[in-house]
Biopython code that builds the backbone (N, CA, C, O; Angstrom):
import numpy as np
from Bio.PDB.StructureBuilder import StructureBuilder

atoms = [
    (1, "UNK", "N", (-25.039, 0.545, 3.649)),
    (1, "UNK", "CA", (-24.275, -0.677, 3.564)),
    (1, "UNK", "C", (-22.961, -0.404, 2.822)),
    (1, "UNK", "O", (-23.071, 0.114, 1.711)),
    (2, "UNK", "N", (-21.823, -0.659, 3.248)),
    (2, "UNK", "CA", (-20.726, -0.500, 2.980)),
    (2, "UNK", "C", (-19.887, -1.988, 1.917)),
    (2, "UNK", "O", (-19.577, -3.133, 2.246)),
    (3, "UNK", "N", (-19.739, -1.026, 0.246)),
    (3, "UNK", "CA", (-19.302, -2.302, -0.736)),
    (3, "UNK", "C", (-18.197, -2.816, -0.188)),
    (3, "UNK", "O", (-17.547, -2.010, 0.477)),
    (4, "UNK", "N", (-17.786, -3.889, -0.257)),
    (4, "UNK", "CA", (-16.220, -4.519, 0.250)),
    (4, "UNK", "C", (-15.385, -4.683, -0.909)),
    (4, "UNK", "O", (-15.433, -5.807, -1.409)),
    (5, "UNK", "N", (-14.650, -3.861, -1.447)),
    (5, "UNK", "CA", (-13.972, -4.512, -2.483)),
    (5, "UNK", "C", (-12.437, -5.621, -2.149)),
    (5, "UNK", "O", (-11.504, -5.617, -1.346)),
    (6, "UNK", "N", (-12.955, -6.579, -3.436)),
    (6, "UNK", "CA", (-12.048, -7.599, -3.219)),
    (6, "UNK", "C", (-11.133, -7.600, -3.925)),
    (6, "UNK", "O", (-11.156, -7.265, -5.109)),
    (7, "UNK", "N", (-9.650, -8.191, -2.956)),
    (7, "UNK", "CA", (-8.700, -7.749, -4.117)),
    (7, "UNK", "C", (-8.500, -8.570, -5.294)),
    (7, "UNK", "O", (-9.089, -9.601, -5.618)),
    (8, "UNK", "N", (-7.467, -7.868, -5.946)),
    (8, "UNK", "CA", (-7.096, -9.391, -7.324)),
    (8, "UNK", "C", (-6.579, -10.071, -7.125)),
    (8, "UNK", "O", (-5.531, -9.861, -6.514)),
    (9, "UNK", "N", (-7.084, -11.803, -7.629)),
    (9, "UNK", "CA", (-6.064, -12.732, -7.045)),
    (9, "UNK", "C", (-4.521, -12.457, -7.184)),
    (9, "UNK", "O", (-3.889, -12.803, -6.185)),
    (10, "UNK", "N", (-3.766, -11.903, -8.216)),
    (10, "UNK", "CA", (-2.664, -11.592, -8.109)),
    (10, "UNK", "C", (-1.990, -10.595, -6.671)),
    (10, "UNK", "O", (-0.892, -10.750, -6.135)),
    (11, "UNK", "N", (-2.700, -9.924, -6.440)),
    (11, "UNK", "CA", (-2.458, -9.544, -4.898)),
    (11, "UNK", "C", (-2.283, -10.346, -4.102)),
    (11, "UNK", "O", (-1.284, -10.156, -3.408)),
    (12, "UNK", "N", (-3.184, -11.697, -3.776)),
    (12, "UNK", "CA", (-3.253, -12.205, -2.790)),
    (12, "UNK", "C", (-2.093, -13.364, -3.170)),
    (12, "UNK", "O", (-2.006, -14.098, -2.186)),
    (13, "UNK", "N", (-1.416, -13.687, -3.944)),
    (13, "UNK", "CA", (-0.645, -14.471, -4.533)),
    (13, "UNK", "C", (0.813, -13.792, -4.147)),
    (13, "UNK", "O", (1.796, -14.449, -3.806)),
    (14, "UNK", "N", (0.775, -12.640, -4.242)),
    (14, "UNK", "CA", (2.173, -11.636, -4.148)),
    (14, "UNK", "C", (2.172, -11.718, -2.730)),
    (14, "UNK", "O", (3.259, -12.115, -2.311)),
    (15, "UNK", "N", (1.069, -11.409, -1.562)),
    (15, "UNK", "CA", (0.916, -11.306, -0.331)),
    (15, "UNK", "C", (1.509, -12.813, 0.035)),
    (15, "UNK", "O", (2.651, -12.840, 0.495)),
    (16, "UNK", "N", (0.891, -13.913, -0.120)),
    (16, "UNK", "CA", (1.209, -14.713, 0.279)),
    (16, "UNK", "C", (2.499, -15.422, -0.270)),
    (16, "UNK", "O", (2.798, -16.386, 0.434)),
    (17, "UNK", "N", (3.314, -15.223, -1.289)),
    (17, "UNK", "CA", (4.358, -15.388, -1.436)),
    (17, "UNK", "C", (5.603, -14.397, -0.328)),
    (17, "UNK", "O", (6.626, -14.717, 0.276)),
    (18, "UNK", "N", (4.950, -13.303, -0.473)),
    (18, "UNK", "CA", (6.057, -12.482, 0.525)),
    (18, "UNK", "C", (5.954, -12.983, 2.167)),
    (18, "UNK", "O", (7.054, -13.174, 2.685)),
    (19, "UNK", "N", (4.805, -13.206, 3.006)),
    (19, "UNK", "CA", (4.565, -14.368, 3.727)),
    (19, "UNK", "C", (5.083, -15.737, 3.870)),
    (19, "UNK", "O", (5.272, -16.174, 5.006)),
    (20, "UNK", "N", (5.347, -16.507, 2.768)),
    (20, "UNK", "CA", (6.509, -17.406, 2.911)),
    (20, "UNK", "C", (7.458, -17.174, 3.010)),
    (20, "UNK", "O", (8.092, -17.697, 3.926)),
    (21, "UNK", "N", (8.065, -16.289, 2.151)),
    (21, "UNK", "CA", (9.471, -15.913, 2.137)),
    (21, "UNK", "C", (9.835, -15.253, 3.750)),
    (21, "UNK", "O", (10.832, -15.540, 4.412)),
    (22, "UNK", "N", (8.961, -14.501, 4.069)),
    (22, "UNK", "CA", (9.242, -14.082, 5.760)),
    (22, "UNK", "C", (9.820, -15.271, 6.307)),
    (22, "UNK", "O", (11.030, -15.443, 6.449)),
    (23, "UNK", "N", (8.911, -16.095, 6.615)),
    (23, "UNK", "CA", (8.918, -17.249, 7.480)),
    (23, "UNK", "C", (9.955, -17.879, 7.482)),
    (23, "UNK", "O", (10.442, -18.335, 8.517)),
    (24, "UNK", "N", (10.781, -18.095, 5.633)),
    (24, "UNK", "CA", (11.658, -18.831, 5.508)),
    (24, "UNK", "C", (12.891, -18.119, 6.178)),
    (24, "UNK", "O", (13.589, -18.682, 7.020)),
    (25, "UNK", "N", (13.150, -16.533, 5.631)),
    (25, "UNK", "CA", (14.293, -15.896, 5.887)),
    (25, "UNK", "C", (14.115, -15.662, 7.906)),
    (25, "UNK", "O", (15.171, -15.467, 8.508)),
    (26, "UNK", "N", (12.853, -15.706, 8.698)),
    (26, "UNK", "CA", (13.052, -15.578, 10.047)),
    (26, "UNK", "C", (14.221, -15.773, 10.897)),
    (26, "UNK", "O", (14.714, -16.901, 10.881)),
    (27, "UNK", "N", (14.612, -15.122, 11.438)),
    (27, "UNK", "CA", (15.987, -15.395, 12.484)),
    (27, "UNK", "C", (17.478, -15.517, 11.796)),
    (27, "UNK", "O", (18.560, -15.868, 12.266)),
    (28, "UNK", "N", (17.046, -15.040, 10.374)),
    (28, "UNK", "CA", (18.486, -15.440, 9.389)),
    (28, "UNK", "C", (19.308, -13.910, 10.126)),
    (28, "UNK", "O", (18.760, -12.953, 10.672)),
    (29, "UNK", "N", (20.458, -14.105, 9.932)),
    (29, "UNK", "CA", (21.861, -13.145, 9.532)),
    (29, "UNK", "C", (21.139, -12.276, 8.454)),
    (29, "UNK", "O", (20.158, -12.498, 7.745)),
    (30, "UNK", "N", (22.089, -11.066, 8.603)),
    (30, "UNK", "CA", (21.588, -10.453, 7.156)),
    (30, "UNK", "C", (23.105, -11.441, 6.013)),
    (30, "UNK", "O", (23.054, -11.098, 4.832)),
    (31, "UNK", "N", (23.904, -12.172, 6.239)),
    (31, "UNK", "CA", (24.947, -12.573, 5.873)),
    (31, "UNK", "C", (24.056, -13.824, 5.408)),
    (31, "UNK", "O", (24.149, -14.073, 4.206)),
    (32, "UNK", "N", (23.095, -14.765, 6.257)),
    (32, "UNK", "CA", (22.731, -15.557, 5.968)),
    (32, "UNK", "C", (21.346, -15.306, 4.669)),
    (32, "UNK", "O", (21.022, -15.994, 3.701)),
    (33, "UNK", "N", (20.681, -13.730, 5.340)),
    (33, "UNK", "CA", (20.080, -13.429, 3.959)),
    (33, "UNK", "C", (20.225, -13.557, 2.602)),
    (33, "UNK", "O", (19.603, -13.994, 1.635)),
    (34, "UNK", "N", (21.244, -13.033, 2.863)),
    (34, "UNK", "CA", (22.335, -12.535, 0.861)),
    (34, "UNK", "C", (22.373, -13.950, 1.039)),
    (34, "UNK", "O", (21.268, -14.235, 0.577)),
    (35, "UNK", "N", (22.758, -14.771, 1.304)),
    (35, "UNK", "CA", (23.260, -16.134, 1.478)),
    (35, "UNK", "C", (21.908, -16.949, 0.407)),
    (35, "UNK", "O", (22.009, -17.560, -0.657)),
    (36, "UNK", "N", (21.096, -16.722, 0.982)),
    (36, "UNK", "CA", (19.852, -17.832, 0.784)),
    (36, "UNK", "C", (19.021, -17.098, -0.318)),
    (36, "UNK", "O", (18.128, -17.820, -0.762)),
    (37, "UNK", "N", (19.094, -15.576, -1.000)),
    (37, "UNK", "CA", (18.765, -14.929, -1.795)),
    (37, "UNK", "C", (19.846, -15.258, -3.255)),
    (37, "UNK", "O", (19.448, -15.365, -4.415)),
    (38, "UNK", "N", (21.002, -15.348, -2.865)),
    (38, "UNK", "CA", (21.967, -15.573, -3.805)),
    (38, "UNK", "C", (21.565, -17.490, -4.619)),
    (38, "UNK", "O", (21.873, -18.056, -5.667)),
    (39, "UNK", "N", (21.033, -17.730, -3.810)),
    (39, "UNK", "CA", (20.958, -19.775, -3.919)),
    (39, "UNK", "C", (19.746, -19.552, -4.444)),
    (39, "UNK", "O", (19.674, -20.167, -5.508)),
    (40, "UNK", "N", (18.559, -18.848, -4.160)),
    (40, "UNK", "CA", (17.464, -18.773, -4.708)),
    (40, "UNK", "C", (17.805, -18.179, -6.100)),
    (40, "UNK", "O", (17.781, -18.773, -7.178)),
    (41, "UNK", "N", (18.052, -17.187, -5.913)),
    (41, "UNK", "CA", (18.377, -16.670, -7.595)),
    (41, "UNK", "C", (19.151, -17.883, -8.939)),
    (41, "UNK", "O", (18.787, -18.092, -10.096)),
    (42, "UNK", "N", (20.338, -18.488, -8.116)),
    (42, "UNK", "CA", (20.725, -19.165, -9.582)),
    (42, "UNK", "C", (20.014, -20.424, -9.196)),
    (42, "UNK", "O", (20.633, -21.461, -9.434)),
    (43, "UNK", "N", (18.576, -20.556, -8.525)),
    (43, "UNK", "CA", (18.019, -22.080, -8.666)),
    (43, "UNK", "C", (16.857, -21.208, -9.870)),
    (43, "UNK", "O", (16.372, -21.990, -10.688)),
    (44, "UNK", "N", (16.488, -19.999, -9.994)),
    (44, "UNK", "CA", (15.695, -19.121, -10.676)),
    (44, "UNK", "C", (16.211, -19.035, -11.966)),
    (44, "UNK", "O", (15.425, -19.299, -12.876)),
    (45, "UNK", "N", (17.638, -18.650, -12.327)),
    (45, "UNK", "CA", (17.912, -19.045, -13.657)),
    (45, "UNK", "C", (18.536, -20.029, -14.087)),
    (45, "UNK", "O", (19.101, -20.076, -15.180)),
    (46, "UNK", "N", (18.483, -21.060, -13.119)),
    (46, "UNK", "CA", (18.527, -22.282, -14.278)),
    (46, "UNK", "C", (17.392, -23.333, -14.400)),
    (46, "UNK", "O", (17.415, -24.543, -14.624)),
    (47, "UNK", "N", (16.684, -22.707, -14.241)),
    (47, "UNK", "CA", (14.912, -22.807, -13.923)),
    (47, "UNK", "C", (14.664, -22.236, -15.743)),
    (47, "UNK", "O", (14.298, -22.781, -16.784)),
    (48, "UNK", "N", (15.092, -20.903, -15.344)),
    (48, "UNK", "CA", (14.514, -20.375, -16.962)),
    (48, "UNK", "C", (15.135, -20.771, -18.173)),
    (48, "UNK", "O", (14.612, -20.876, -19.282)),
    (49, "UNK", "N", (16.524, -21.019, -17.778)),
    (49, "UNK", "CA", (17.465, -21.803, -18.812)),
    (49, "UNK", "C", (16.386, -22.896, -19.376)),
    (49, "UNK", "O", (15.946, -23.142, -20.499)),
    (50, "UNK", "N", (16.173, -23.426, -18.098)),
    (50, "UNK", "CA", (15.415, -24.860, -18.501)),
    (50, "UNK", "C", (14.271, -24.760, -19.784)),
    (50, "UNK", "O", (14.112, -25.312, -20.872)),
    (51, "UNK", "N", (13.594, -23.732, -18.987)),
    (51, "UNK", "CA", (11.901, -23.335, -19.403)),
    (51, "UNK", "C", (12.575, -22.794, -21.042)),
    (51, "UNK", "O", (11.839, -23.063, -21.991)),
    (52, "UNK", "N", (13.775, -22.138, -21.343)),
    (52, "UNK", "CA", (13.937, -21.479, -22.778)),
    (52, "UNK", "C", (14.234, -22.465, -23.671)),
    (52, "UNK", "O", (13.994, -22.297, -24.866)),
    (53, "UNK", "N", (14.721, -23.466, -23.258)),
    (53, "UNK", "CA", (15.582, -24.680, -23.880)),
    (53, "UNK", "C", (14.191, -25.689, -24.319)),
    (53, "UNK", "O", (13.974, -26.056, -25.474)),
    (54, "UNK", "N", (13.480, -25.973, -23.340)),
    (54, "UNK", "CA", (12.188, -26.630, -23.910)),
    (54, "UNK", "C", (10.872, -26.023, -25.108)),
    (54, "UNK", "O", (10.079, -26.570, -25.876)),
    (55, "UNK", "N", (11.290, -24.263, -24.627)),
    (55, "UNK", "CA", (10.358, -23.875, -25.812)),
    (55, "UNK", "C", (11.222, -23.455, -27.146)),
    (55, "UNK", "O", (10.678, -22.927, -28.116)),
    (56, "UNK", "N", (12.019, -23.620, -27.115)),
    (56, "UNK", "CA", (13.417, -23.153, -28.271)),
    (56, "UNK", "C", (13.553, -25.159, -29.308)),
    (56, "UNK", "O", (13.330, -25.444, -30.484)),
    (57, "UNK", "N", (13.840, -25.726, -28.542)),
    (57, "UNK", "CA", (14.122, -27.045, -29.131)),
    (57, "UNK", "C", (15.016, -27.273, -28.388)),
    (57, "UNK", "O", (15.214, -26.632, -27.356)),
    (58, "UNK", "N", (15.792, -28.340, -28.836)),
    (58, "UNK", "CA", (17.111, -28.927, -29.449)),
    (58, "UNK", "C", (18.239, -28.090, -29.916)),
    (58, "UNK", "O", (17.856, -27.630, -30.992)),
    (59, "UNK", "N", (19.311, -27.698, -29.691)),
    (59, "UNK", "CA", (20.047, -26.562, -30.695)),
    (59, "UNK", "C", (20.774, -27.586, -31.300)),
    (59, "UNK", "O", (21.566, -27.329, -32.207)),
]
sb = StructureBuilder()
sb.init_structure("model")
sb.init_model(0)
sb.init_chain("A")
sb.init_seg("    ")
for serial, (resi, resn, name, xyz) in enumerate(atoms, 1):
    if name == "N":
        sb.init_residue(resn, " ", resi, " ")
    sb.init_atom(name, np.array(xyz, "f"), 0.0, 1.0, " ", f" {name:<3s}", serial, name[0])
structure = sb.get_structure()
């Protein structure tokens, strides 16, 4: 009988994130790539801005 090993949920989390992201970038430009990678990124740091500012305080 052959063990099945299962992966770690963090695998299947990385898999299926890169799976969305396919789907989203499908049929793009590579112009429209950089495009929609560049918009993702500064929605990413001002995401963390956010997240530093709430665990920091008030300045």
């Amino acid at each position: 009988m052959a063990l099945k090993i299962r992966e770690p949920e963090c695998v299947l989390l990385k898999r299926r994130g890169a799976e969305h992201v396919e789907k989203l970038i499908a049929g793009m430009s590579l112009q429209e790539q950089l495009a929609f990678w560049r918009k993702r990124t500064e929605i990413m740091l001002e995401r963390q801005k956010q997240f530093s500012r709430k665990q920091t305080g008030p300045a």
